[in-house]
N, C-alpha and C positions, 0 to 999 in steps of 0.2 A: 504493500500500500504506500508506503515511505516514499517508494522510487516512483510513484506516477509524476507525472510532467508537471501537477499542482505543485509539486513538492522541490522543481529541480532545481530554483534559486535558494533551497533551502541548505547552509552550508551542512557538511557531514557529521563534525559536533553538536550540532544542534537535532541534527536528525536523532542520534541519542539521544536525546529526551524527551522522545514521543514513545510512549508506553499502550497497551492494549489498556484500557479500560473497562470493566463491565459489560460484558460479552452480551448479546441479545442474539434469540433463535432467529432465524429467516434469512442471514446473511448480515444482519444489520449490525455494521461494527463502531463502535465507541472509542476513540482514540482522548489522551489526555496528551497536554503540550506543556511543558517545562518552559521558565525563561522566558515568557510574553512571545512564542513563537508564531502564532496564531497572526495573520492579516487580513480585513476585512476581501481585498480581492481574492482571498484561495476559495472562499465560498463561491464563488463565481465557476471558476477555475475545476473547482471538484467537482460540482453537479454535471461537469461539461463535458469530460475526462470522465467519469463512473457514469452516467446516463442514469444517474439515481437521484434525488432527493438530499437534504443536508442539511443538521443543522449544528448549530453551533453554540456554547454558551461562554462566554470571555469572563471567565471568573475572576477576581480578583482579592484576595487575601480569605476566601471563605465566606466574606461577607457581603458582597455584590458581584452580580451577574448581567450581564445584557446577553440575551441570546435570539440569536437569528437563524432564521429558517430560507431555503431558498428551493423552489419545488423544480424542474424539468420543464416548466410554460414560463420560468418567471415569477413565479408569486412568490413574495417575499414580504416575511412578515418578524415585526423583534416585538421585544418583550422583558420587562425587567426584572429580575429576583430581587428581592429586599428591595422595597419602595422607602426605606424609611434610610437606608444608607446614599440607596441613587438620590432620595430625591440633597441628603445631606453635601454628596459629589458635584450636583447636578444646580445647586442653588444659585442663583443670579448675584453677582460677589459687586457690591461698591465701585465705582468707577475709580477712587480716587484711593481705593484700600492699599496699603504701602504693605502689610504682612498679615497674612491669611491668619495667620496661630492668632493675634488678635480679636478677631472675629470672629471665630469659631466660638460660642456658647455665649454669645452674648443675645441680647433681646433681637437685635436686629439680623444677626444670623438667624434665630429661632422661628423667626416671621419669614424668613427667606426658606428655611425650610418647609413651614408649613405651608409656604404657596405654592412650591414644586413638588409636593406630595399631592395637593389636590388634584394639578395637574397630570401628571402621572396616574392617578387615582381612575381619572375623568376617562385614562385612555383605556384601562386594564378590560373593558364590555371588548371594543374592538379588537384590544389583540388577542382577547381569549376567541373572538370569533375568527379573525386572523389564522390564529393558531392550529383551530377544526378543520378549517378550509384546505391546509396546508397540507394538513395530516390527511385529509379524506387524496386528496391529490394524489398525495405519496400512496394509497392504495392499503393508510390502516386504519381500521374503524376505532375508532375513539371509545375510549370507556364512561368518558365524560361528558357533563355538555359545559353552557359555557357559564351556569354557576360554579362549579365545580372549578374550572379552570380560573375565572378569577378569585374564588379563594384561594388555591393555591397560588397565583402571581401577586396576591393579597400577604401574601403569609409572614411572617416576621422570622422564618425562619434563619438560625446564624449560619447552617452548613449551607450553602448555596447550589453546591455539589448533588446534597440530597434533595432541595430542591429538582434539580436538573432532571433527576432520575424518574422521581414522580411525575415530575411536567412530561416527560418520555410515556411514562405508564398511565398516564390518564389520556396522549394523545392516541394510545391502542398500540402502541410499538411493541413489538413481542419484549418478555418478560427478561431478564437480566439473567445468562443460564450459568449455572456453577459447574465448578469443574469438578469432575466426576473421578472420586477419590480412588486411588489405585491400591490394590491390597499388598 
């Protein structure tokens, strides 16, 4: 998988530290990327190269997530893990602010935050519908519908990761298969 053409300006150290991830039955493989390896154009790149479906979740310390989906027609839909860290990343910073660490916890950050969680908030109906569209495309029936899915893009969960996995298994992706213990 490493060596497809997605991968080719990928230098060879870095290629070590793309590891199998939680294997799913049907063919559908989960990779994890070490070192910020991940660029928004490989998403393009893969679906193009594999004739399959992709998606992707750009984790960042456990705690936030943006993950995107990109279907074989094009449909391409994101969606945030932890609304309450994006929207803290994500907040609209003072024009004239000289050092971030200052404003962080103050009243005026806290109102900045709480407007880019609304916001965010406001979106989660469309990417959970976003998110069905994508999955039915890719050819998996969904376990969920789209309450279900904005609770989970709702969730305050800290592992993002498991996140990730759930958002997989509520969009009907085959199930996470263990390896099968040798005697």
């Amino acid at each position: 998988m490493l060596d497809a053409p997605v991968f080719a300006s990928v230098n060879r150290a870095l290629k070590n530290t793309v590891h199998a991830w939680q294997p799913r039955a049907g063919g559908w493989q989960t990779l994890r990327f070490d070192q910020g390896l991940w660029e928004d154009h490989y998403l393009s790149s893969l679906v193009e190269s594999t004739g399959a479906p992709a998606c992707v979740a750009d984790v960042s310390d456990s705690d936030i997530a943006l993950v995107t989906g990109l279907g074989t027609d094009g449909q391409r839909w994101q969606a945030w893990l932890n609304l309450d860290a994006a929207a803290a990343l994500l907040a609209e910073e003072p024009e004239d602010l000289d050092d971030v660490s200052l404003w962080v916890g103050t009243p005026q950050f806290d109102e900045a935050v709480r407007r880019k969680r609304a916001e965010l908030e406001a979106d989660v109906p469309a990417d959970a519908e976003d998110a069905l569209a994508w999955a039915a495309a890719a050819g998996v029936r969904a376990r969920a519908d789209r309450t279900r899915l904005g609770e989970l893009l709702r969730s305050r969960e800290t592992f993002v990761e498991d996140l990730f996995g759930a958002l997989l298994d509520e969009l009907g992706f085959p199930q996470v298969t263990k390896p099968s213990s040798q005697p």
